[in-house]
N, C-alpha and C positions, 0 to 999 in steps of 0.2 A: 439424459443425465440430470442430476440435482446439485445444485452448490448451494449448501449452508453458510451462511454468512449475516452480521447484521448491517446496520443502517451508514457503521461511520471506518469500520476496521479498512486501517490502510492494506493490512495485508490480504485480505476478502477482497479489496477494492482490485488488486492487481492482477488477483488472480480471476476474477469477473472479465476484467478489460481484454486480457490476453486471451481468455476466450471466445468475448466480440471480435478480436480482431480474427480470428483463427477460423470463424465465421459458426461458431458453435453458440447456441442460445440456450444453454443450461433453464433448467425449472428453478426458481429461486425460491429459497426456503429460511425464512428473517428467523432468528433465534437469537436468545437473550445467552450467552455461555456462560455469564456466571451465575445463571440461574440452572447450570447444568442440566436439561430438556433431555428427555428421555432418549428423543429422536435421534441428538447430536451424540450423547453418551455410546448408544445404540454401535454408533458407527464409527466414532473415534473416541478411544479410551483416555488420549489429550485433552477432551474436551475442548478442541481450540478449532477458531476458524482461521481460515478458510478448509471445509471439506467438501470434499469433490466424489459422489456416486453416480459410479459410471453404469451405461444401461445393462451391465453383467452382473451389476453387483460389486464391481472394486471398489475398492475407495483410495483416494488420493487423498493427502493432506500432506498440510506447510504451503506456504503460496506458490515458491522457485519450484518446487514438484510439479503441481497444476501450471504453471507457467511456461514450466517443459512440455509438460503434455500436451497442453494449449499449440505449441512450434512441431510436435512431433505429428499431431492430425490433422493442422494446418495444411491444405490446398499445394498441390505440386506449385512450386515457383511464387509461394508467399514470402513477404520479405522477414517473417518471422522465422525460415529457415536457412536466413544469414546473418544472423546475430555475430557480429565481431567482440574482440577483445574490449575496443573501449564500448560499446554496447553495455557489456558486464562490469566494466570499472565504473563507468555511470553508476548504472544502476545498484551496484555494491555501494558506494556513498551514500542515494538514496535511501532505501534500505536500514541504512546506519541513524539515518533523519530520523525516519518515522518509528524503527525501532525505537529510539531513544525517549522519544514523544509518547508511547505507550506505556515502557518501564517509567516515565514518570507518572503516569496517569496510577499504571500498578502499583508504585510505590507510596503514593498520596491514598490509594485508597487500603492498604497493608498498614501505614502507619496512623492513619485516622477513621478510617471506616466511608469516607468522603474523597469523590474525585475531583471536587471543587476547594477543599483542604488544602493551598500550599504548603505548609509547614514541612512537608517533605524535599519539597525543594529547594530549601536552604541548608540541608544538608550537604555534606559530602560528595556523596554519589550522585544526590540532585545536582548539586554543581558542575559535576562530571558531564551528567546527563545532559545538560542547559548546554554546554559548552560544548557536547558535540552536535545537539542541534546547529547551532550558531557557524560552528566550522565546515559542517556539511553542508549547511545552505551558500555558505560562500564560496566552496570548493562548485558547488553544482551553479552556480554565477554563474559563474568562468568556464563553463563549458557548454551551456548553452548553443554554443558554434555548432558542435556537434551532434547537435539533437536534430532528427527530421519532424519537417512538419507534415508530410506526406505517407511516410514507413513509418506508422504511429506501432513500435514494441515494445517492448520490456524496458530499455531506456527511458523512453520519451514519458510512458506509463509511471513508472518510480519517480523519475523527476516531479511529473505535476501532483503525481498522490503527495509524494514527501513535501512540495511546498502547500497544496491545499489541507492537507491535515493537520499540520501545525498552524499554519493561521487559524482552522476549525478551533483548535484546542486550546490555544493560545492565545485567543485575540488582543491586539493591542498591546501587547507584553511589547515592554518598554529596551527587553535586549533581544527585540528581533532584529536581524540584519536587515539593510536597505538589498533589495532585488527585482531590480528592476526587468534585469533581462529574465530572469523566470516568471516573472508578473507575464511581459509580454508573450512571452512564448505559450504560458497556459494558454494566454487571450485568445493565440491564434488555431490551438488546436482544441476549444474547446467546444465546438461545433462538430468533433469525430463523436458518432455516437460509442467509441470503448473509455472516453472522456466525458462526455456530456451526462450520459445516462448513468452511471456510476459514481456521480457528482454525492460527497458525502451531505447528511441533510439529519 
């Protein structure tokens, strides 16, 4: 199989991991998507990553697609095919982080042509967007408890993508929340290679 993705997308990122964990090592294929690459077009008319072709020929896209997939050919008795309820509410928060942290990225570069342009962030909807970074990171504090450091899933995966992507993106931004416990918790899982190696850069 091949997954297109590039160097920093949290959603590439999640769907890469879940397939380390699932014990599948996809062919990696770095593409720039808004430079829409023939390859990518080829295979998804979204032009979005993450996509995922499988050795038949299918194609998978959206990350929670691939991240299914990843749990469905997962190994009899992986912990990736006992994803619980809060598994899913984690990771929906998550989710909500990084999505948030993209449409601003998208919006900075819509209303300036520049993704290092804030001016879009002091908008409306950037404020929106700001505030639910900040609410998800907190919300995802506070549950930490419930994250393994051992059953590295789809949880634990959206957790550290959604806090390492916005520190990536955001550095030093003065309305980040203190978080301590997701500081530590990356610390400790990030010697998994479906963590380490998919480290954005």
């Amino acid at each position: 199989m091949k997954l297109f993705k590039n160097a920093t997308s949290p959603f590439a990122r999640v769907a890469h991991a879940m397939l380390m964990e699932a014990g599948a090592h996809p062919e990696i294929d770095v593409v720039n998507q808004w430079e829409s690459p023939d390859r990518l077009v080829d295979r998804n008319p979204a032009q979005r990553i993450p996509t995922l072709e499988l050795d038949d020929g299918s194609i998978l896209t959206e990350a929670l697609i691939i991240a299914r997939h990843a749990a469905d050919i997962a190994p009899d008795g992986s912990h990736l095919k006992t994803m619980t309820v809060t598994d899913y509410e984690i990771s929906g928060f998550a989710f909500g982080v990084f999505d948030s942290a993209v449409y601003t990225l998208n919006g900075r570069k819509i209303v300036s042509g520049e993704f290092g342009d804030s001016a879009f962030d002091g908008s409306e909807m950037g404020q929106r967007r700001r505030r639910s970074m900040v609410n998800g990171l907190q919300r995802l504090e506070g549950m930490t408890d419930k994250l393994s450091t051992s059953d590295i899933g789809l949880a634990e995966i959206s957790t550290v993508t959604a806090l390492h992507y916005v520190k990536l993106r955001f550095p030093d931004a003065d309305w980040m929340p203190a978080t301590p416990n997701l500081d530590a918790f990356a610390e400790r899982v990030s010697e998994r290679p479906s963590i380490g190696k998919t480290m954005p850069n």
